[in-house]
C-alpha positions as CSV (number, residue, x, y, z in Angstrom):
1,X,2.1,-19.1,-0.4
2,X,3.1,-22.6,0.9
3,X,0.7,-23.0,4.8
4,X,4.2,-23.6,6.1
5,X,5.5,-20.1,5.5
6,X,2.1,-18.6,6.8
7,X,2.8,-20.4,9.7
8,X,6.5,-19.3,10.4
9,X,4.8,-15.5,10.3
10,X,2.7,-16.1,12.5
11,X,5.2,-17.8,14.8
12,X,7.3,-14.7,14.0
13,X,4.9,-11.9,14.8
14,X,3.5,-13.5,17.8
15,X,6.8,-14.1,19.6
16,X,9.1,-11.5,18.3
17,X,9.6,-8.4,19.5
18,X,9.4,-5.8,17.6
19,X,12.6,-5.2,16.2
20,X,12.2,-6.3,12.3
21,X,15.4,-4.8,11.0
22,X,17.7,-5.7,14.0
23,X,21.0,-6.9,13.2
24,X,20.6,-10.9,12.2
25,X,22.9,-13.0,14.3
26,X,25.7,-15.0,12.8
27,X,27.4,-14.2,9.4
28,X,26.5,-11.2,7.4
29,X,23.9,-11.8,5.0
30,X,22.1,-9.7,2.1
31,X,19.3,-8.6,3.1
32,X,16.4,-10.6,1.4
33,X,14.3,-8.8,-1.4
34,X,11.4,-7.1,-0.3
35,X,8.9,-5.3,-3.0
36,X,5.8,-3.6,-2.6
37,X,3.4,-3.7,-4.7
38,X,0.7,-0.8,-4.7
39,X,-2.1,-1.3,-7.4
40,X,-5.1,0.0,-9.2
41,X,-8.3,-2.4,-9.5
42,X,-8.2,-3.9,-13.1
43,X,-4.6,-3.8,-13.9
44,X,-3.2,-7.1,-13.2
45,X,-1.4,-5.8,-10.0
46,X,-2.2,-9.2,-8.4
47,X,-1.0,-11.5,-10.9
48,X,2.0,-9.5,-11.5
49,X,2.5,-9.5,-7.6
50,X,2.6,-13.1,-7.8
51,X,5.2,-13.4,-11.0
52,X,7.3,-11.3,-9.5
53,X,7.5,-13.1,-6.3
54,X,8.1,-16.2,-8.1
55,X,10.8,-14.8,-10.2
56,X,12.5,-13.4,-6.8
57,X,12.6,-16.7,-5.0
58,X,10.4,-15.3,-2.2
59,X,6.6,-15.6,-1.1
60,X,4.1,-13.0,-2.4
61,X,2.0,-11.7,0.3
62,X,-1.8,-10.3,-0.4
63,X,-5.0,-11.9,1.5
64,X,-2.4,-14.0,3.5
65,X,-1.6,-10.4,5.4
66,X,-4.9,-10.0,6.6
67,X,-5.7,-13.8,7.5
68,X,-2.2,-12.5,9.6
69,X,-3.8,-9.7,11.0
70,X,-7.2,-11.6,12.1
71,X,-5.1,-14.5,13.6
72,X,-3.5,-12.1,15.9
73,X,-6.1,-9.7,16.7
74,X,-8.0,-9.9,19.8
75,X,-11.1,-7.6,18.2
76,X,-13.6,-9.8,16.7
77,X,-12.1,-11.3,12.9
78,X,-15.0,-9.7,11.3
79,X,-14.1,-6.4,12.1
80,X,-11.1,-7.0,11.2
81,X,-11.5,-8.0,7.9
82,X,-14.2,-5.2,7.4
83,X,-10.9,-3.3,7.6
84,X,-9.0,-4.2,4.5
85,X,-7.9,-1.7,2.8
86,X,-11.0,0.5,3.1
87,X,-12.7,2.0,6.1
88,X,-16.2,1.3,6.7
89,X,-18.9,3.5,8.4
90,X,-16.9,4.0,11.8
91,X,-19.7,4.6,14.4
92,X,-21.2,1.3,13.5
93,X,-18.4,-0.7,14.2
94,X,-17.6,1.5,17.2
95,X,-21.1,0.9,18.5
96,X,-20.8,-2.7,17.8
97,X,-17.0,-2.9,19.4
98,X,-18.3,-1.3,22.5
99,X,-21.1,-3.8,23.0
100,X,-19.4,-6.6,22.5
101,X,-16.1,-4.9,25.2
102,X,-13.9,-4.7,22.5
103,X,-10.8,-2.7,22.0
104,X,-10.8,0.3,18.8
105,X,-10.6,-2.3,16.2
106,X,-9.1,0.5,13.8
107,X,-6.5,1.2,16.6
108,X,-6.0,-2.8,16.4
109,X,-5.7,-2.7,12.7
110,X,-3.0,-0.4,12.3
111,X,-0.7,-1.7,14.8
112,X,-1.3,-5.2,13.6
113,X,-0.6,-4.5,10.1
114,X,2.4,-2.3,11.1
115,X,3.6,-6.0,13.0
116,X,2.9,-8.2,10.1
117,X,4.4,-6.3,7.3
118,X,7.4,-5.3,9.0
119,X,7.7,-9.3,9.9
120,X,7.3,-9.8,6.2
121,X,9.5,-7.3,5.4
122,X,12.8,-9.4,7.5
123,X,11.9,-12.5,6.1
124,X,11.6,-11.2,2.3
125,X,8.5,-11.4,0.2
126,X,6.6,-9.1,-2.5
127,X,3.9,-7.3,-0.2
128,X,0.6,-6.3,-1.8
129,X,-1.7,-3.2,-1.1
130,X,-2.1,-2.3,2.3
131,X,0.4,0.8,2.0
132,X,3.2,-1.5,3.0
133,X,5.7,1.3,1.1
134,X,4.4,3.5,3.7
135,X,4.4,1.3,6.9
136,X,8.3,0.2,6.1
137,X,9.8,3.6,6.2
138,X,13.3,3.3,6.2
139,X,13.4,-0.2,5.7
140,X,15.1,-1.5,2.6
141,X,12.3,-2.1,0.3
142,X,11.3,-1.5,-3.3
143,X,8.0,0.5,-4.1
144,X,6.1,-0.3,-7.0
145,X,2.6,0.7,-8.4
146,X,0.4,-0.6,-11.2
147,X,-1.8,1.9,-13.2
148,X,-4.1,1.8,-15.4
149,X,-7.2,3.9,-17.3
150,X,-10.7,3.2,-15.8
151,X,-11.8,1.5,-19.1
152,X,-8.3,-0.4,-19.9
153,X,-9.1,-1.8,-17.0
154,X,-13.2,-2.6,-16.5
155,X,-12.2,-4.2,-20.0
156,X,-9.7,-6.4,-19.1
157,X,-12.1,-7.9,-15.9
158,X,-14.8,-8.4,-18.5
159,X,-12.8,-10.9,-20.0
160,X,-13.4,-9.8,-23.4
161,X,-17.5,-9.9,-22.9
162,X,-18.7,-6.4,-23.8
163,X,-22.0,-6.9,-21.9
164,X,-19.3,-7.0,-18.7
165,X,-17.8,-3.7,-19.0
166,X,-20.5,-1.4,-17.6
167,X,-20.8,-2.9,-14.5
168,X,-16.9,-3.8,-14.7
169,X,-16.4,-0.1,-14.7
170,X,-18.3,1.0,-11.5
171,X,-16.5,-1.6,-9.7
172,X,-12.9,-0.5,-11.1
173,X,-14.6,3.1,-10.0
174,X,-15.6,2.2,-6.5
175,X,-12.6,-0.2,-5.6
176,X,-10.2,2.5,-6.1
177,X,-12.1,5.1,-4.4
178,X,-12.0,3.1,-1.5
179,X,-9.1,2.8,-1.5
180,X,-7.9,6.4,-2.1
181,X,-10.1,7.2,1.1
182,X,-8.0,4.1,2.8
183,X,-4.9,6.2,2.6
184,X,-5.9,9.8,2.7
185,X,-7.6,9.0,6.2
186,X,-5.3,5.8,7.7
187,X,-2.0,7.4,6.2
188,X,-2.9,11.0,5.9
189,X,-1.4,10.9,2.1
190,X,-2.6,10.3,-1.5
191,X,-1.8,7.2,-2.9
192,X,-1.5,8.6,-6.2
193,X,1.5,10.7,-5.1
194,X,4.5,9.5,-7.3
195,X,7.0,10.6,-5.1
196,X,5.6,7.7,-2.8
197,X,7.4,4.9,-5.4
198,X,10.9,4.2,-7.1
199,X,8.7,2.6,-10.1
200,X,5.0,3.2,-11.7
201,X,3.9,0.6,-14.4
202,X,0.9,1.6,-17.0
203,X,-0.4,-1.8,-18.0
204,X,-2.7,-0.5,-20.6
205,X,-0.8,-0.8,-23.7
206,X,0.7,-4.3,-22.0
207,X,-0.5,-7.5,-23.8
208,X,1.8,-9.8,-21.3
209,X,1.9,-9.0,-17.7
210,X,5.0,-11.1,-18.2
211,X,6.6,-7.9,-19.8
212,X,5.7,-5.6,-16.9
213,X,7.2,-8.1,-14.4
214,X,10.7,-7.9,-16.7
215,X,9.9,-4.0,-16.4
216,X,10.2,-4.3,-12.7
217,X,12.8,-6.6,-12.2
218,X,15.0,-5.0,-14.4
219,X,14.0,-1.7,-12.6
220,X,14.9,-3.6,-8.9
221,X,18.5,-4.7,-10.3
222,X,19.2,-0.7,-11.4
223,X,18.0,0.6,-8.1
224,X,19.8,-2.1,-6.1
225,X,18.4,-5.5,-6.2
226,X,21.2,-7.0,-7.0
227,X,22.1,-7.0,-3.5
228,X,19.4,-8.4,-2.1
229,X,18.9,-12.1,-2.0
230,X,16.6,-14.2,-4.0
231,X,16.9,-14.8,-8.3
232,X,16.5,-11.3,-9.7
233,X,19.3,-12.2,-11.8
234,X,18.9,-15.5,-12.5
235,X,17.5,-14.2,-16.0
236,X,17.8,-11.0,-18.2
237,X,14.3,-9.3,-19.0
238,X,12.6,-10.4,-22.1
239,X,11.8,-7.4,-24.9
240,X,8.7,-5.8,-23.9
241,X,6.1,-6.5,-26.4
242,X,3.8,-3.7,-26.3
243,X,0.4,-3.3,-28.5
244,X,-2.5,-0.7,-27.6
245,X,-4.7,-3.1,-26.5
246,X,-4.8,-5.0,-22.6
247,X,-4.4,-8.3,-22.6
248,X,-6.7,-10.5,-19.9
């Protein structure tokens, strides 16, 4: 994402009240397109993220949320950042958030996050992780998430090398724990729950991550992309080539 569009959020969350789906003065427009993209460690969620984005004219929002979130916060950006979508041991950082006079940087977090997504959400982007599906109830939004089996996907961050996959594994393993203990105890939900989506993508038996993003798109259009703003249809999707091996 272009440093001039990080900077027009910030501009945007720091001035704005909090109003992100307020009528828009002037002529009526379509709203801009605005997917979320939930994901499991090791299946390409990212780089999809990013396609997608690309495809839909709009910026695709991942670390950028939390560099957000820090630039705003008053808590101390290490904290902060500790927070990203997992929760570390809490009465350490209490302890160390009390010493220093600082305010509950969880309590922070969340509203933070809330600000920024929702400020993403009225300007259009494709929003990654951070349960944005969840903090933009009722919002106009598209929810998305990218599956994958534990050793489809240690694989695929080995690169090929088959001395990588054991420790591969345990990080696919630990990432998404933490991040299953993210929701159940930030959003009091499972973030396997399918009813939480409109789409969920298996990229095991995907070669081209090109095919998955034709998946969704094609997916946005049927549930009501078309409209939204941005290029959805500026192309039909490709055929899905599909093989029963991942690709990198």
């Amino acid at each position: 994402m272009a440093r001039d569009e990080f900077q027009a959020l910030l501009t945007y969350i720091r001035t704005d009240q909090f109003q992100p789906h307020r009528p828009r003065p002037g002529p009526l427009e379509s709203p801009p397109p605005v997917v979320t993209i939930a994901r499991e460690h090791g299946t390409g969620g990212e780089a999809i993220a990013a396609k997608l984005a690309k495809s839909l004219g709009v910026p695709c929002f991942d670390k950028e949320i939390l560099d957000a979130v820090v630039a705003t916060a008053t808590s101390d950006p290490a904290l902060m950042r500790q927070l990203d979508e997992k929760l570390p041991g809490r009465t350490g950082m209490f302890l160390y958030a009390s010493l220093m006079g600082l305010h509950d940087p969880l309590t922070e977090y969340q509203r933070l996050l809330t600000r920024v997504v929702n400020g993403i959400a009225f300007r259009g982007g494709v929003i990654v992780g951070r349960g944005a599906h969840l903090l933009l109830r009722g919002a106009p939004r598209f929810r998305v998430r990218i599956v994958g089996s534990d050793e489809v996907c240690a694989a695929r961050l080995a690169g090929g090398d088959p001395a990588k996959v054991a420790d591969a594994l345990h990080e696919v393993q630990r990432v998404n724990a933490a991040r299953a203990k993210y929701f159940k105890e930030f959003f009091k939900v499972s973030n396997g729950d399918p009813l939480q989506y409109d789409l969920i993508v298996n990229t095991d038996r995907f070669t081209d991550l090109d095919a998955v993003v034709d998946v969704i798109l094609h997916a946005f259009r049927v549930h009501g992309g078309q409209n939204h703003g941005g290029h959805a249809e500026a192309q039909p999707p490709s055929s899905i080539h599909q093989d029963s091996t991942s690709g990198p």
